[in-house]
C-alpha positions as CSV (number, residue, x, y, z in Angstrom):
1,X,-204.2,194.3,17.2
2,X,-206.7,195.4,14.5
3,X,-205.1,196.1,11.2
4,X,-208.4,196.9,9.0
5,X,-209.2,196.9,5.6
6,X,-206.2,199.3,4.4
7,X,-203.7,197.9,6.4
8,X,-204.5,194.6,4.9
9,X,-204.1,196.2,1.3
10,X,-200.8,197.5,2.1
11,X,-199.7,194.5,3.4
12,X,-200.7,192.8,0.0
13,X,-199.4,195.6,-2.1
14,X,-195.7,195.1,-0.6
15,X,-196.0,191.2,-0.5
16,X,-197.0,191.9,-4.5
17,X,-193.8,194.3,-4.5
18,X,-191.5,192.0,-2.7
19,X,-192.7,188.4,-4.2
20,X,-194.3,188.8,-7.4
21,X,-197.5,188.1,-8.5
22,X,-196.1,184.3,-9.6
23,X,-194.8,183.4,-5.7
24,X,-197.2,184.6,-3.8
25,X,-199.6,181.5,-4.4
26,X,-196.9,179.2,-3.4
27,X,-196.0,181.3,-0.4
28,X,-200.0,181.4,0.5
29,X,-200.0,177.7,0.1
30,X,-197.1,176.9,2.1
31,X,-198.3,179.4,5.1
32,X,-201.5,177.0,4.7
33,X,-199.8,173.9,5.3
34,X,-197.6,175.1,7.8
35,X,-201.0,176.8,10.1
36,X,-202.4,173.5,9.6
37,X,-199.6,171.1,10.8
38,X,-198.9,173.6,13.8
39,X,-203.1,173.3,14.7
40,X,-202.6,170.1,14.3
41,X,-199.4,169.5,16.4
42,X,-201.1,171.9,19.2
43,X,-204.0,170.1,19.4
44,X,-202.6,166.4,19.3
45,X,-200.8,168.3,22.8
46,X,-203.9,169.3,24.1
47,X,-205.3,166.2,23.9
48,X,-202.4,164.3,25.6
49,X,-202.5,166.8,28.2
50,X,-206.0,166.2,28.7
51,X,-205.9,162.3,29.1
52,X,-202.9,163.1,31.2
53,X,-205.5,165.3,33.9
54,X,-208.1,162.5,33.5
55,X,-206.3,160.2,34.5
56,X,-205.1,161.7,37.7
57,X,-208.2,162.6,38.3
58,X,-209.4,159.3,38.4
59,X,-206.4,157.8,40.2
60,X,-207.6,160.9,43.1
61,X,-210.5,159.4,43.4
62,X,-209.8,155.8,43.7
């Protein structure tokens, strides 16, 4: 999916329209946080999975 440049300006303009110029920080900061606990959460997984393949693999081989 490539939006571009204009669809990216619509997209503001309506958020703008919708949110006012005063919420949309807040709402930008919370998206923030939220991205960065799921990345977190997603990768905490993948690591557990990970540890979890490793050490089959090594009772496989014993």
């Amino acid at each position: 999916m490539n939006i571009g440049m204009s669809g990216l300006l619509i997209i503001v303009f309506i958020a703008l329209l919708i949110f006012g110029p005063k919420k949309l920080p807040e709402l930008g900061k919370a998206t923030g946080r939220t991205l960065r606990e799921f990345k977190n959460a997603t990768k905490g997984l993948v690591d557990e999975h990970d540890d979890v393949i490793e050490k089959n693999n090594k009772i496989e081989k014993s």
